[in-house]
KOLVO-763986 format. One record per residue (C-alpha): residue in one letter; x, y, z. Coordinates in steps of 0.1 Angstrom, whole numbers, plus 5000, padded with zeros to 4 digits. Layout:
BEGIN
AXYZ ...
# end
This chain:
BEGIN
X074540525999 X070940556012 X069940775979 X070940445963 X068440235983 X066040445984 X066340465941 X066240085945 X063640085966 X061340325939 X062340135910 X061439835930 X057939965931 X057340075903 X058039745888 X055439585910 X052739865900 X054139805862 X053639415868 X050339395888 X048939615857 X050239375831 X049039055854 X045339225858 X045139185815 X046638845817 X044838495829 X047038405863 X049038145858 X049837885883 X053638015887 X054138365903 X056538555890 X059938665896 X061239005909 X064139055931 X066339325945 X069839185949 X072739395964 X076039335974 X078039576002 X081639526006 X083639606035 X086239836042 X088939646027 X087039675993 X086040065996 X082739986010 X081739935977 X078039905975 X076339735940 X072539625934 X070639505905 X066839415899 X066639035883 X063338915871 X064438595849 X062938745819 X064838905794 X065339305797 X066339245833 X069539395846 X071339135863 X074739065835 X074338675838 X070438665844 X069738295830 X073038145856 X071538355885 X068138235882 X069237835877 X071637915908 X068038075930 X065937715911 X068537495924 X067737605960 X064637725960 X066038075964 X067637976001 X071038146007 X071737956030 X070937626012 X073837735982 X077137515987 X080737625978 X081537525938 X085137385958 X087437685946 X090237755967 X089538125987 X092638326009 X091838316047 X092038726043 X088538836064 X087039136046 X083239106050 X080939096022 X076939176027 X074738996004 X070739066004 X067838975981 X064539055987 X061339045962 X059638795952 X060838425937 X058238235915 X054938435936 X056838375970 X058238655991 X062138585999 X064038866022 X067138746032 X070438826043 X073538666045 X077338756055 X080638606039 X083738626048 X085338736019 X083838795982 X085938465970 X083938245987 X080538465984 X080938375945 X081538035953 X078537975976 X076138215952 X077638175917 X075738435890 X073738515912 X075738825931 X078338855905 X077139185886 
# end
């Protein structure tokens, strides 16, 4: 699992030093731009499955369902914790699920972190945005 972060991690660079080359040709705008790492661990109960994706709101990105992902992170200013249930109904059954995103939303820096109890109601507090 940590060859998968650390691959993450490198392509996570590399697509800052792609985009401070392209942004160094371009007149800055008054919006920064979008880059996130977003990952998802599952617990034991779901094979410790581990997934991550890069999403930049532009198209090319990796994330499946980019353009619901990135209204989802507008809606709340990219706050986790700001992003309320969509009112489906979710078993009791606890089987922890990891969420983090870290990167940069419009110019800002965003690292956060946040633990559900179940991945039923981590897609009903985040939506698109960790369904990949």
């Amino acid at each position: 699992m940590s060859g998968r972060i650390l691959a993450f991690v490198a392509l996570f660079a590399s697509l800052f030093a792609f985009a401070g080359t392209a942004q160094a040709a371009q007149p800055t705008s008054s919006r920064g731009g979008t880059a996130l790492v977003l990952s998802v661990q599952y617990s034991d109960v779901e094979d410790n499955a581990f997934k991550a994706t890069v999403l930049t709101c532009e198209r090319g990105d990796s994330h499946p369902r980019r353009a619901l992902a990135c209204a989802t992170l507008a809606s709340t200013g990219a706050d986790l914790q700001a992003m309320q249930s969509d009112g489906r109904a979710c078993t009791f059954i606890y089987a922890p699920v990891e969420v983090s995103m870290f990167g940069f939303w419009r110019g800002e820096p965003v690292n956060e972190v946040h633990t559900y109890p179940n991945s039923c109601v981590m897609l009903a507090h985040t939506g698109a945005l960790f369904d990949f």
